[in-house]
N, C-alpha and C positions, 0 to 999 in steps of 0.2 A: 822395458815398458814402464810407464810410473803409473802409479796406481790412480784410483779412482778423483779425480778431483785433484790435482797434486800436478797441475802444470802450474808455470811462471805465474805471478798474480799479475795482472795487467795494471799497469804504469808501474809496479814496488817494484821489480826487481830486486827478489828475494835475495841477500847478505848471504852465501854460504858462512856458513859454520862448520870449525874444523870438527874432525871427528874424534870421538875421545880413543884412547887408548887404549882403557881395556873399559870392558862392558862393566857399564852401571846397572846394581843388580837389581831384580823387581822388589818393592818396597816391604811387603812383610816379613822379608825374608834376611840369611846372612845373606854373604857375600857368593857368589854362585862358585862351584868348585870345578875344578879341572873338567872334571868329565863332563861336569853340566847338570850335575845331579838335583844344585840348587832349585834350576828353570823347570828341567822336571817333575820336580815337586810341586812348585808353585802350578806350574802349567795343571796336574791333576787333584791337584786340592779341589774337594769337593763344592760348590758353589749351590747349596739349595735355593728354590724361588722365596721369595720373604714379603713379609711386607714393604712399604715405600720404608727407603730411608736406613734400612738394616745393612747392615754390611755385610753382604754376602760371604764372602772368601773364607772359608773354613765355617761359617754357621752351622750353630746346631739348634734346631727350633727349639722354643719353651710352649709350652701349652699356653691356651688364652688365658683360663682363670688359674689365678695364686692357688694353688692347692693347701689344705690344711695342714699344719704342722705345727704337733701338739710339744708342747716348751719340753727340754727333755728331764726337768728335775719332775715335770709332771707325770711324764713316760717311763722315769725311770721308779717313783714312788707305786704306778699303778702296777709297774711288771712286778716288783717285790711283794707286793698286796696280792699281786691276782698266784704269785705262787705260794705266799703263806697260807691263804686258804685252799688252796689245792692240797696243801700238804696235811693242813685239821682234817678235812672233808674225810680223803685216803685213810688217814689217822684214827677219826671214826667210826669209818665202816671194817677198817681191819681189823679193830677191839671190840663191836658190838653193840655199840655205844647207840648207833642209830638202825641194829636191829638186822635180822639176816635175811629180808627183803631182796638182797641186791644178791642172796646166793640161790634163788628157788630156780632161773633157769638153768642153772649149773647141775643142780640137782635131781631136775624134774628130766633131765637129760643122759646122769649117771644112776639113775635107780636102778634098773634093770642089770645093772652090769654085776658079775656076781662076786667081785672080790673086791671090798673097800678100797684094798691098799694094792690095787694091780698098777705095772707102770704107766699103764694107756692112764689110766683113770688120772693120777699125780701128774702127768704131763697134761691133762686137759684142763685138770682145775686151775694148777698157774697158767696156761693158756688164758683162761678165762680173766682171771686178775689180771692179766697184764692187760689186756680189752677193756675190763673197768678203768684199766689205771691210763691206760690212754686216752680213756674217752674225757674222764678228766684233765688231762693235760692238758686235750686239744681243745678243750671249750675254755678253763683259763686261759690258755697263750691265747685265746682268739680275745678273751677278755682284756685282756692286758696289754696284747698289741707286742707281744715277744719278737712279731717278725719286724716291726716297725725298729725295734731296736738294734734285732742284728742287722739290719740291712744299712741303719744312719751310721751305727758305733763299733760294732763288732765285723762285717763282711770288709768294709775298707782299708784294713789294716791286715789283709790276710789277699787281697783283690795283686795280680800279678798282671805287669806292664801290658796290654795286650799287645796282641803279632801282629807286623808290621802288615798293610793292606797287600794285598795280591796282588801283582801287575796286571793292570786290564789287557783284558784282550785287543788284538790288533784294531777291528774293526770297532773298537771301543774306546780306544788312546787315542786323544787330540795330538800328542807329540807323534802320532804315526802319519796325521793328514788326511785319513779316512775318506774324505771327502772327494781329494783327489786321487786316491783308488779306486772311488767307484765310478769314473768316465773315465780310468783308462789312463791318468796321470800318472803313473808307478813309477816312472824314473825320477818325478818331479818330486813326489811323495819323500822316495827314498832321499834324496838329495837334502830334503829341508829337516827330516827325519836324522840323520847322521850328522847336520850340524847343529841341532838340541842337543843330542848326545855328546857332540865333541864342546859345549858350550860355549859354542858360535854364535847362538839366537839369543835376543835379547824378547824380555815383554814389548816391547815399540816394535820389533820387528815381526813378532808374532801377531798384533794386530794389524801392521800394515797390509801385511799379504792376506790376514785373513778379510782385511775391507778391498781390498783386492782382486780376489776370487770372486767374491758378491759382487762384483764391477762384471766379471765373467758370466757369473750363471744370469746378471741380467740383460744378458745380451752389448753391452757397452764395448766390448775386448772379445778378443778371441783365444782362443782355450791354446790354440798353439803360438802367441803371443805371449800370454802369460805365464807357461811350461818352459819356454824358450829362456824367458828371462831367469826364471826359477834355474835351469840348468846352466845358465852362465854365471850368476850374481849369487846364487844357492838366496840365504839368509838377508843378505844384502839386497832383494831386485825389488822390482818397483818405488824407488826411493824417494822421499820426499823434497821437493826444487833445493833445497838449500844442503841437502846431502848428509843432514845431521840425523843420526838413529835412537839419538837419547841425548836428553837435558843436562848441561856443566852436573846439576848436582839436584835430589829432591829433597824436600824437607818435611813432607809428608807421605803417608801409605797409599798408594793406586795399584788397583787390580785394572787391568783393561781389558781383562775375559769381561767382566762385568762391566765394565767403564766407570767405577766409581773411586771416588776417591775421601777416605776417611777422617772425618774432621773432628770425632773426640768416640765419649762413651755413654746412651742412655744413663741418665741413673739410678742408682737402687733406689725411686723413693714412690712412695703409695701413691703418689698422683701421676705418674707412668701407667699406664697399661704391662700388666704383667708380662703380656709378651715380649714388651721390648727392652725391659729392666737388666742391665749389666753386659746387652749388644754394642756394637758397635753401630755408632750412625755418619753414615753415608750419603752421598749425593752426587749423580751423574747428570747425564743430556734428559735423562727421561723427568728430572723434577725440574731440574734448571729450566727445561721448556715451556716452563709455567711460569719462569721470571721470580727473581728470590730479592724482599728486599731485609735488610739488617740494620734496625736501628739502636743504636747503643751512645752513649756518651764520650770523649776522647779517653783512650787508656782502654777500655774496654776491651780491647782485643780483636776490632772489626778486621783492621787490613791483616794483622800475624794468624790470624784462626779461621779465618774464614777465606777472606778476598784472595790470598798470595797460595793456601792450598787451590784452591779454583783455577785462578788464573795456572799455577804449575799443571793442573788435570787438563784443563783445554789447550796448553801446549802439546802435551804428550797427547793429545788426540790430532791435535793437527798433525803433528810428526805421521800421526797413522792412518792420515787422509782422510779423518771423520771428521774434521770440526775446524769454522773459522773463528779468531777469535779476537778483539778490540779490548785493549786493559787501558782507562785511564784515570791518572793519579798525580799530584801533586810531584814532583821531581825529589826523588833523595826519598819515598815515603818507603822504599824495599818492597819493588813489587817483581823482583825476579831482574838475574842478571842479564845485561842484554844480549850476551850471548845466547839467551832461551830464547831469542823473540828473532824474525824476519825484519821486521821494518822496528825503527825505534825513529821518534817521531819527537826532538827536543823543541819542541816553543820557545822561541827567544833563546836559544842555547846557539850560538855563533856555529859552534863546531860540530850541528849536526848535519847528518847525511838529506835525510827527505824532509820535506815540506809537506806541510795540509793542505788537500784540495780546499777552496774555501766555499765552491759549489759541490762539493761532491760529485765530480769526475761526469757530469749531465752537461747536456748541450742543448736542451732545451729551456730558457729564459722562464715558463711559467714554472718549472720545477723547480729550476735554479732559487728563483724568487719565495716560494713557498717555504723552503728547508731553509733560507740565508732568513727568513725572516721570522721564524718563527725561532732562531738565537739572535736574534737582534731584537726583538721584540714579544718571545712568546713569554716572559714573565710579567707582562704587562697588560695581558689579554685575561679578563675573567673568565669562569667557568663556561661562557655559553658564546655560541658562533656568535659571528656577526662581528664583533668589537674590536679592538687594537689590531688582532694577529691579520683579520683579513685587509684590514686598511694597509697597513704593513704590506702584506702581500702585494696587494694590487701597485701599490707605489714602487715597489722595488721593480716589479716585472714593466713597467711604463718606461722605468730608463735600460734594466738589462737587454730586453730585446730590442731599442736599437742600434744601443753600444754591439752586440753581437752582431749584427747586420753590418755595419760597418765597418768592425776591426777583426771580425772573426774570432774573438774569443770577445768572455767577462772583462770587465774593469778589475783592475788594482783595486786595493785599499786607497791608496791616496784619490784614485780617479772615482771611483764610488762615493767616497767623502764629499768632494767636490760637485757631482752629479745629484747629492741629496741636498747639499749648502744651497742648491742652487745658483752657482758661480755661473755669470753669464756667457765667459771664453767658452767653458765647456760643451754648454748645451747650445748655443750656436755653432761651435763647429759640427756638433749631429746636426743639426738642424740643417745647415748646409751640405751638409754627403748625403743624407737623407732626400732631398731636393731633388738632386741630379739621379738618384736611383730608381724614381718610381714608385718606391712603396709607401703608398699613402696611408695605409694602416698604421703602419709604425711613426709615423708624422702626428697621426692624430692621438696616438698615446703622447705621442712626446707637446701637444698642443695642451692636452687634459692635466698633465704633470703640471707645464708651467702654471695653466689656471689655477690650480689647487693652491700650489706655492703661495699664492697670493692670499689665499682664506685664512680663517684664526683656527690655531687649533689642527692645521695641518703636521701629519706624522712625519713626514719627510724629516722635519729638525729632528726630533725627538731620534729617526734612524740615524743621522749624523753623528748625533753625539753620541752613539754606541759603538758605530762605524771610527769612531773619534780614539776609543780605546784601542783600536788596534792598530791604527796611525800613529804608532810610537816608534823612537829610536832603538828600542829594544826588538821589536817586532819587521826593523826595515826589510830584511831578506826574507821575509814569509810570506807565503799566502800569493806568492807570482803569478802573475798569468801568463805570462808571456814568452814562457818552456825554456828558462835558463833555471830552472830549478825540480827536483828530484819530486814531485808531491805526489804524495797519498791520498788514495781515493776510495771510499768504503762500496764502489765497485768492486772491488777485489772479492769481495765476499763470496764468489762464486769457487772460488781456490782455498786450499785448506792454510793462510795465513797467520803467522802469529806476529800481532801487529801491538806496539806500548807507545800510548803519549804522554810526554810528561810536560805538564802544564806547569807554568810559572804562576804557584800560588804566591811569591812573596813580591809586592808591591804592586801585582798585577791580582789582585782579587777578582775585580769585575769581568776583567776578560775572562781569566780562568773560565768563570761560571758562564759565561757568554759561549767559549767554545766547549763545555762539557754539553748545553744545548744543540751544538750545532753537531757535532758527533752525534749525540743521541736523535737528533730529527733526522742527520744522514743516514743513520744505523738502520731506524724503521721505516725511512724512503727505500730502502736498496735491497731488504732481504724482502722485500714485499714482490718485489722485479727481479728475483736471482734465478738463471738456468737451471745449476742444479741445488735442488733443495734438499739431495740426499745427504747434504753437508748443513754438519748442527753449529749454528752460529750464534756468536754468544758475545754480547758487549758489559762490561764491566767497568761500572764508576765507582770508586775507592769510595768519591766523595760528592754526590750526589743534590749539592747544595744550589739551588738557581735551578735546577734544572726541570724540576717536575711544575708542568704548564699543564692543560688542558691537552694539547696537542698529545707531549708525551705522555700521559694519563692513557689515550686511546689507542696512542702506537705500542706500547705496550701489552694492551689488550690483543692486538694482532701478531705477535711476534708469534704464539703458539702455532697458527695455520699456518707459517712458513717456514718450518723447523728451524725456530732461534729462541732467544730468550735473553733477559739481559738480568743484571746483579746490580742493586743501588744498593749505597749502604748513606744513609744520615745519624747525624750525631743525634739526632729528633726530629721526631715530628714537625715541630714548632717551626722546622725549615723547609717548610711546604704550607703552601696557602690552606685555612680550616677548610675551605670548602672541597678541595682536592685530597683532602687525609682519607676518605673515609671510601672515594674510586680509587685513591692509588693502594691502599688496604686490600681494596678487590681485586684491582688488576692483578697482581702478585698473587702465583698460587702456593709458593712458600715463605714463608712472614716469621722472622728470629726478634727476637727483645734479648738484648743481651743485657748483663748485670748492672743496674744504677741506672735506669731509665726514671724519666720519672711517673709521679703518679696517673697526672694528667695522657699521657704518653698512656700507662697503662691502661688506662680507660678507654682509648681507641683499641686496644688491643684483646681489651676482654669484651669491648661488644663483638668485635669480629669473630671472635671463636665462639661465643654465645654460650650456652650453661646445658647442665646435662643433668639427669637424674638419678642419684645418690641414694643412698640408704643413711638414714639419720636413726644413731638410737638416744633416746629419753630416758635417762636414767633417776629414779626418785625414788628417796629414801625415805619410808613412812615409820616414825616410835609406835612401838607395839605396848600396848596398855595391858596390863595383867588386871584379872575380876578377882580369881580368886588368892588365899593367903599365901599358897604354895607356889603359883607363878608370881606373886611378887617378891617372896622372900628369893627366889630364881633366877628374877633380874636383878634384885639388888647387890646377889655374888658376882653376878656378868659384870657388873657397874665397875664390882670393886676390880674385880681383874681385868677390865679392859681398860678403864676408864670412860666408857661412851654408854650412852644409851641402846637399849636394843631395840634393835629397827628392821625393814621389810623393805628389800630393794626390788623395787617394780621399774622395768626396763620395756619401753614401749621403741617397738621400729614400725618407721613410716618412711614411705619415698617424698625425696623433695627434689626440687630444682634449682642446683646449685650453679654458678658460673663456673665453666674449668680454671682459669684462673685469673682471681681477681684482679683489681689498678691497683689494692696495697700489696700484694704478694708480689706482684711481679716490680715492684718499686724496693721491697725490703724483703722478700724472703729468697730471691736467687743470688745465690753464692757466688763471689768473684771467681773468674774463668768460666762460669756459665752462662748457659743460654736456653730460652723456652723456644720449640719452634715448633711450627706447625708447617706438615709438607703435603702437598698434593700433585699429582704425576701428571703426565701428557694424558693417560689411559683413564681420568675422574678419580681413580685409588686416592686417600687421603688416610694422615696419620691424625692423630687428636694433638694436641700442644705436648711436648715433649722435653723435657729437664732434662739438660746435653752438659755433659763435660765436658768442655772444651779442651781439657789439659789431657784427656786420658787418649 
């Protein structure tokens, strides 16, 4: 049976990939051992719930607020002090010094007794003393803070390994299947159950079956379908189209109990929230669904720290029939070998397998036209309807839908070119099939085209010559209509594919950014229309330059309702139009500034996170004037042994409202390899701007 979402993607015909040989082990972890004790581990390492962003996998929560913690020369000067006087006090009362007070109820208790020197009496009295003398202890060590010392300096160096956890109970062990014990599945159970232990299961395969089962209890599969496979395939069933259970190699940490995957370390620093200081931060489907964008300068470490961990996590989801996923990137930039991926997707590269759909796998002419135009044209189109994108629009759908009437499929690039030039073979021979067919609809688009042609100012050229860029000898085998070629179509998205294009940034600039468009306008035409939406789809632009319009600005916005999300990454701001910085800021529910942004840069970024309210203290120093002869012959020995004047430090706190972090801080106080980020979830949860290690 293959699991949920995990048939063939329609037109890719997903590339198997051989299977590795031995199991690649789950990322926190060594290498998994014979028995499988590794996966076992990993498998019941505790996962507490966290805030957004924490990295679950072995967490151990910190309280919200930093607790006090008094310096220890401070700690250690008070405990010495708080038992010197413990010991005068003692010292006092036991010579008389401060008077036999402290013996009356000793006394007023042994009067009656008739023999001074009886042993009841001499065991009572030191009874007694040692009740004084403790009551003293115990009110200095409370002064002094005695326990605060054995527990920082003294109990940890006496503190033994503690014992290893207990083996949970059956119906408590995820490595038992629990789940499928309680319908009855016990053979199924036991079978998936012994090959954990014989270290058969991999984390990829532990999530597949477990997205799997969820296909089950939602009615999709049936429970003796799913059982069936379990007991032929054990570890191995429901597999995903291309047959692969794990990725050539990882280079980063993924839990997929949790689905997240670890991209550095909060850091210890006072503009952190206490809680999240020296965790690990993480990021799965549930913040990606909010669309993450990363702006940093070249060297920064956008595609090694961020993009290539991502893109490796939404592999390994697809493998586990949760997640489609689109990586596109400049060719040679290391975004994962292609053996990780189903379709690899070369532009201009002679010796690749598939081609790009150039409509996005539609058959309807007003779609077609909408998505083709809005990469031909939506960097052109201002913030607000109306202007370039829809003229664009309209023009493209005036010749696609008759060429399709006609020929049964889109035009070529060269035939689209032609069809925009207004070349007069071309549109006369529509004009004539058109005639003999009857459909006068499509005559009078194609009547309204040639008029316009003829006006100033008509869009038609302008799509030409964009049309014009991909009319190259470099680009002759692409973008085919006519099904002598393998293309890809972000239809697919309904399958858990792992799909990479790599575009020819070098002499083909324009295009590049021309199809980083048309991917991103297919990406949010298609998850908008996808069957099943229990699959988290996720498109990723390395480099994100050209591409953010008006259009993508709003589809963006929409990706959340259809469970997807996309990853832009810009070297700046400054490569997005002003008036679109401050929606595409919004659209994105997680927004990173990595190290060397600049200032301006950071001033979009500190208005979006906006300012919070602080504790300021006012620190002033006032010279103390002496009246009489005594206080100033007083000060003038301070003078001499300090050197300074004596003075009166008056310390005033008041709430203010400060920005979390400013355009100069985030320009010159984030350290190389980091990054500030702010993250917010599918669920509204949000974390505050957050100083990320990116190396740790």
């Amino acid at each position: 049976m293959d699991s949920d979402g995990t048939q063939d993607a329609r037109g890719t015909h997903a590339t198997p990939v051989p299977r590795s040989r031995s199991a690649v082990p789950p990322r926190p972890l060594a290498p998994p051992m014979p028995d499988g004790s590794a996966f076992l581990t990993w498998l019941r390492t505790p996962r507490p719930d966290a805030a957004p962003g924490v990295w679950r996998f072995g967490h151990r929560p910190r309280p919200e607020e930093e607790p006090e913690i008094v310096p220890a020369r401070q700690l250690f000067s008070g405990a010495v002090i708080a038992f010197l006087v413990g010991w005068l006090i003692w010292s006092l009362l036991w010579n008389g010094y401060l008077g036999g007070w402290w013996l009356l109820p000793l006394q007023a208790m042994t009067d009656s007794w008739t023999s001074p020197h009886s042993f009841s009496r001499v065991v009572f009295s030191y009874a007694w003393y040692a009740i004084v003398a403790l009551t003293i202890l115990v009110s200095l060590a409370r002064l002094g803070r005695w326990s605060e010392v054995w527990h920082r300096f003294v109990a940890p160096r006496f503190r033994r390994r503690p014992p290893a956890p207990a083996a949970p109970a059956p119906e408590q062990d995820p490595a038992e299947w629990p789940q499928l014990r309680a319908v009855g599945a016990v053979d199924a159970a036991e079978r998936l159950a012994a090959e954990a232990r014989a270290g058969m299961m991999r984390d990829v395969d532990h999530a597949r079956l477990v997205r799997a089962w969820q296909s089950v209890r939602s009615g999709r599969h049936s429970l003796a379908t799913f059982t069936g496979a379990v007991l032929t395939d054990g570890a191995a069933a429901c597999p995903h189209p291309s047959g692969a259970r794990d990725l050539p190699a990882r280079l980063a940490p993924h839990d997929l109990v949790t689905g997240q995957v670890r991209l550095g370390t909060t850091a210890d620093d006072p503009r952190n929230p206490y809680a999240y200081r020296g965790t690990g931060l993480a990021l799965g489907p549930e913040l990606l669904g909010t669309s993450l964008l990363a702006i940093g300068p070249a060297g920064s470490g956008k595609t090694g720290t961020v993009v290539r961990p991502l893109a490796e996590s939404l592999c390994l989801h697809a493998l586990a029939g949760r997640a489609a996923v689109v990586v596109v990137g400049a060719a040679g930039t290391g975004l994962g070998p292609a053996d990780a991926y189903d379709v690899v997707v070369r532009i201009g590269n002679p010796e690749s397998v598939y081609d790009l759909d150039l409509y996005g796998g539609t058959t309807d002419p007003d779609e077609a036209a909408a998505v083709l135009a809005e990469a031909l044209a939506g960097d052109l189109a201002d913030p607000h309807p109306g202007s370039d994108g829809r003229r664009a629009t309209t023009v493209l759908a005036q010749l696609l839908g008759p060429f399709r009437a006609v020929h049964g499929r889109f035009p070529s690039v060269p035939e689209l070119r032609q069809l925009l030039d207004g070349a007069p073979g071309p549109l006369a021979a529509l004009r004539t099939a058109l005639e003999g067919s009857g459909q006068e609809s499509l005559l009078r688009e194609l009547d309204a085209r040639e008029r316009q042609m003829a006006q100033p100012g008509d869009v038609g050229g302008v799509l030409a010559d964009r049309v014009a860029l991909l009319d190259r000898p470099a680009f002759a085998g692409f973008f085919d209509t006519s099904g002598q070629s393998r293309p890809f179509s972000l239809k697919a998205l309904d399958h858990p594919v792992r799909v990479r294009i790599d575009l020819p940034a070098r002499g083909h600039a324009d295009a590049s950014r021309m199809l980083t468009r048309l991917v991103l306008a297919q990406f949010t035409a298609s998850v908008a229309v996808r069957e099943d939406r229990s699959l988290f789809a996720c498109l990723i632009l390395d480099d994100a330059t050209g591409a953010v319009t008006p259009e993508a600005v709003r589809g963006i916005q929409r990706l959340r309702s259809g469970n997807a999300g996309a990853v832009l990454t810009l070297r700046s701001l400054d490569d997005a139009p002003r008036p679109l910085r401050g929606p595409l800021l919004g659209a994105a529910g997680c927004r990173m500034a990595l190290s060397g942004i600049t200032p301006w840069d950071g001033q979009d970024f500190a208005e979006v996170w906006g300012k919070e309210w602080t504790e300021a203290r006012d620190v002033t120093d006032r010279q103390i004037i002496a009246e009489t002869p005594a206080g100033k012959a007083v000060h003038m020995v301070r003078r001499v042994i300090t050197g300074k004047a004596p003075t009166a430090r008056a310390v005033t706190v008041r709430q203010v409202e400060r920005e979390r972090w400013s355009a100069s801080e985030l320009a010159h106080a984030v350290p190389p390899g980091h990054a500030v980020l702010s993250l917010t979830d599918v669920r509204g949860e949000h974390a505050p701007p957050l100083l990320v290690d990116l190396r740790g």
